[in-house]
C-alpha positions as a printed Julia matrix, in Angstrom:
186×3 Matrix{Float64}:
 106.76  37.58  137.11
 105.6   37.96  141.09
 108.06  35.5   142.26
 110.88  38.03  140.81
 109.17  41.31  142.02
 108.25  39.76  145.59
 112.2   38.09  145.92
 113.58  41.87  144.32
 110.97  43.42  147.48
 112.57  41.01  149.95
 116.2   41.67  148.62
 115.68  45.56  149.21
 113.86  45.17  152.31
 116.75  42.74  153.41
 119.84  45.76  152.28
 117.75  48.57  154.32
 116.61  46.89  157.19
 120.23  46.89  158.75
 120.56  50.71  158.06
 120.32  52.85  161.18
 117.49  55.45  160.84
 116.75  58.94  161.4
 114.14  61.79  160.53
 112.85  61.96  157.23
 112.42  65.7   157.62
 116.06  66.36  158.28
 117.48  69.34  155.64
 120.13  67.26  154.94
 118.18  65.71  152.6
 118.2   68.49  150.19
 121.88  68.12  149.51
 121.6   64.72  149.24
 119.31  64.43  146.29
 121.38  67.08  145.08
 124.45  65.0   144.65
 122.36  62.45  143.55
 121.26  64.37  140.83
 124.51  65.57  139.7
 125.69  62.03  139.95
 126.85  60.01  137.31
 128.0   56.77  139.34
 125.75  54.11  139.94
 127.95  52.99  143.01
 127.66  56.4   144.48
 124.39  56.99  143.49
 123.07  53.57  145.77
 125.76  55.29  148.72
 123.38  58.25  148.35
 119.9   56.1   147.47
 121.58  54.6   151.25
 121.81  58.22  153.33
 118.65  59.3   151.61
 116.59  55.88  153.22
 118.36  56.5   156.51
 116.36  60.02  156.82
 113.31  58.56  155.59
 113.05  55.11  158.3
 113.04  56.95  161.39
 109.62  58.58  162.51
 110.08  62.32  163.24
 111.12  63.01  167.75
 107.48  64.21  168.64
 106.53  60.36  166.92
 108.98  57.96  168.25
 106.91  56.18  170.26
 105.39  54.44  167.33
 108.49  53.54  165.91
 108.75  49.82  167.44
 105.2   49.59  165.86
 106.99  50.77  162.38
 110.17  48.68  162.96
 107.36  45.56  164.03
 106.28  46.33  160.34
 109.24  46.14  158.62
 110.52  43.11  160.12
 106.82  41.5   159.04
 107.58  42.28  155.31
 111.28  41.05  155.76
 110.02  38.0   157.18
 107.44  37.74  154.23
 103.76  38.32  156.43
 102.73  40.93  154.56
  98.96  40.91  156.49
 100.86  41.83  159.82
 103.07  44.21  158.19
 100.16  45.88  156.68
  98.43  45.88  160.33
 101.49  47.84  161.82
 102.23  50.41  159.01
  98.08  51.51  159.48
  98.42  51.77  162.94
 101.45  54.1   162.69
  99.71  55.76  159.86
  96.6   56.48  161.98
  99.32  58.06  165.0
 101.59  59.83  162.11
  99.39  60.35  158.88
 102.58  63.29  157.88
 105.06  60.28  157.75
 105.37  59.18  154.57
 107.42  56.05  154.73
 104.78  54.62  156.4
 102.53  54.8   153.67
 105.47  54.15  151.59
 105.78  50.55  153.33
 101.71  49.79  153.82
 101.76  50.52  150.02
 104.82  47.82  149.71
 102.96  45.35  151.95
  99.31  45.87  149.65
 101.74  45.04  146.78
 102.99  42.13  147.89
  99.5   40.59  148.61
  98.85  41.55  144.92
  96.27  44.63  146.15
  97.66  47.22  143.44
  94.71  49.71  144.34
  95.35  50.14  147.68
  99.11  50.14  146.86
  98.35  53.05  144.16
  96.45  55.09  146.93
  99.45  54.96  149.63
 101.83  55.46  146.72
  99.68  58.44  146.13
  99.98  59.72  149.65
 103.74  58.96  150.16
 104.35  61.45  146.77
 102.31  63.74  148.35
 104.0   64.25  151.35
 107.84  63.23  149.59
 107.55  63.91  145.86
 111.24  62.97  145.69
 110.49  59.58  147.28
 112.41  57.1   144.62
 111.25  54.04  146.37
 107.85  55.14  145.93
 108.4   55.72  142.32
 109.77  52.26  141.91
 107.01  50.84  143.27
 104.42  52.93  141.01
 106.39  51.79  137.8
 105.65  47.94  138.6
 101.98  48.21  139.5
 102.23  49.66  136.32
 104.09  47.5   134.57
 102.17  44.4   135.84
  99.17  46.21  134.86
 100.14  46.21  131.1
 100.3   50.5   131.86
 103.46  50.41  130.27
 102.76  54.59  128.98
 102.39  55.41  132.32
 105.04  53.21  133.51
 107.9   54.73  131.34
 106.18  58.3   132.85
 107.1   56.64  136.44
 110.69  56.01  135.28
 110.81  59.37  133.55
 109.87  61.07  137.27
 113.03  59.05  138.83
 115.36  60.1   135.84
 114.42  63.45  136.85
 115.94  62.78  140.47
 118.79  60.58  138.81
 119.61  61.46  135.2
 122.56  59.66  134.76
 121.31  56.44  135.85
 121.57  54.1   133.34
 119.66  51.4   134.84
 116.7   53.73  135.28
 117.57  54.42  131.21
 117.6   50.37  130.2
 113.95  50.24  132.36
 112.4   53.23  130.07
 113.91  51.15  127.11
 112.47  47.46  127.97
 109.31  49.42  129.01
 109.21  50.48  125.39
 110.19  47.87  123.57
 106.73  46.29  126.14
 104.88  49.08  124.87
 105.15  48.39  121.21
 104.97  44.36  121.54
 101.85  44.71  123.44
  99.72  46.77  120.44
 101.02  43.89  118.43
């Protein structure tokens, strides 16, 4: 099963890295999980998933400096060097500790390395400061799931129905989750 996770990790990686990026903290991101939540249209919903990310991958102006250090981090997971990525996402964590895609992507390098603790403690942190943060979410749910947590997986999946109730993807996960569940007291 870590072949498919780590190839699904490179594929989203891959579709965000050529997004342009701005502030995480802008308001606009209130109407935009808005709309997400009232919609009921997977293709829109990924348009919005798409806006939402561009907020997030841009360190706040009084932080920009670091960014190159960020951006050196996200091309080390794209390029599958997880240890470097890992070294760049602390080092712009240490400089901006309030920007939570950085511990959102140190948490995706620890998982790819197979580290789920240290992933579950930056997951931890990036809900803290983004509650909302659906990639963050995701992430949770598979430690989870490759954990054999499946109850607390299918509570991971419940959180992002909340931000995404029509989603019917998000619905078929909760249902395979499930139907893990039950085979596993088997």
């Amino acid at each position: 099963m870590r072949p498919t996770i780590h190839t699904l990790m490179l594929l989203v990686l891959t579709v965000f890295w050529g997004l342009v990026r701005g502030d995480q903290t802008k308001p606009e991101l209130d109407d935009l999980f808005n709309a997400l939540q009232q919609s009921n249209d997977l293709v829109e919903m990924t348009e919005l998933q798409n806006q939402i990310w561009f907020h997030w991958y841009e360190l706040p102006e009084q932080s920009a400096k670091l960014q190159p250090i960020f951006d050196h981090g996200i091309q080390a997971l794209h390029f599958g060097q997880p240890q470097v990525a890992i070294t760049q996402f602390s080092r712009t964590i240490e400089a901006a500790p309030t920007f939570a895609e950085g511990w959102n992507r140190r948490a995706t390098a620890y998982f790819m390395v197979g580290d789920f603790e240290a992933s579950l403690r930056d997951i931890q942190q990036t809900l803290a400061l983004e509650p909302r943060h659906f990639g963050a979410l995701g992430g949770l749910s598979m430690i989870l799931e490759n954990t054999m947590q499946y109850d607390k997986a299918i509570q991971a999946e419940k959180l992002l129905l909340k931000l995404m109730p029509e989603n019917g993807l998000i619905k078929e996960r909760i249902q395979n989750l499930q139907t893990r569940e039950l085979e596993s007291r088997i």
